[in-house]
N, C-alpha and C positions, 0 to 999 in steps of 0.2 A: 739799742735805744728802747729805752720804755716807753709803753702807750701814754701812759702817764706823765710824762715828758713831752710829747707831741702835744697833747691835750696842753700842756702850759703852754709851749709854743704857740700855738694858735688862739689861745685866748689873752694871753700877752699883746698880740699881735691886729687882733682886730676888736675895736670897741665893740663892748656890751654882750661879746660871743659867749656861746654855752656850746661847749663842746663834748663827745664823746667817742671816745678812736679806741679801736679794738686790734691786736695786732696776731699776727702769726708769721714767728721770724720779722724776716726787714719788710714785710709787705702789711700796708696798716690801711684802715677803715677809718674813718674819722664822720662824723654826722655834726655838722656845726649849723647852731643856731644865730643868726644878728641880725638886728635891725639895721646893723650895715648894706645887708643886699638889697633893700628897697631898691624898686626899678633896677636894678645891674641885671643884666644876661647871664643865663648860665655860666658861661665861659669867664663873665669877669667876678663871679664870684669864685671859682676854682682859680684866677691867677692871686686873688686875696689869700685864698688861704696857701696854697702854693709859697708867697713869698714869708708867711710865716716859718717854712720847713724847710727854704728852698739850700740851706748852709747845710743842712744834714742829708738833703737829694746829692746833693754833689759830692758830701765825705762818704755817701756809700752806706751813713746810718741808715737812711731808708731809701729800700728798691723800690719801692710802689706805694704810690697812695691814693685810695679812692677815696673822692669827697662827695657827702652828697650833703647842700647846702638849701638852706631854709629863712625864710624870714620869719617871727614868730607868728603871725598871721598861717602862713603854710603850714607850719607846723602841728598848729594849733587846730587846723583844718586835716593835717596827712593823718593825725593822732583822736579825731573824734569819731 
């Protein structure tokens, strides 16, 4: 599966997201942006994006995937 396939999936999947997933082999990187995670806990912004991919976790398209999740605000602050 293409990085660029994950990136649709997860921005498909969660309003307003900006995504950017990097892959090597089945093991992907994804860096997602949304004003969906306001207030969510770490954990519940990884089962959001999680259930964007989660049909290709289970066919084996992807073995691993690190999310690291942002509101624009964080973002906006991880990045000045």
């Amino acid at each position: 599966m293409e990085a660029s396939e994950v990136k649709k999936c997860i921005e498909a999947g969660i309003p307003g997201a900006e995504a950017s997933v990097t892959a090597d082999g089945t093991k992907y990187t994804a860096i997602v942006v949304s004003p969906e995670f306001e207030g969510k806990t770490m954990i519940a912004e990884q089962k959001m994006v999680y259930a964007t991919v989660n049909e290709h976790i289970q066919s084996g398209a992807i073995h691993a995937l690190t999310i690291k999740a942002y509101t624009p605000d964080e973002w906006a602050a991880e990045n000045a």
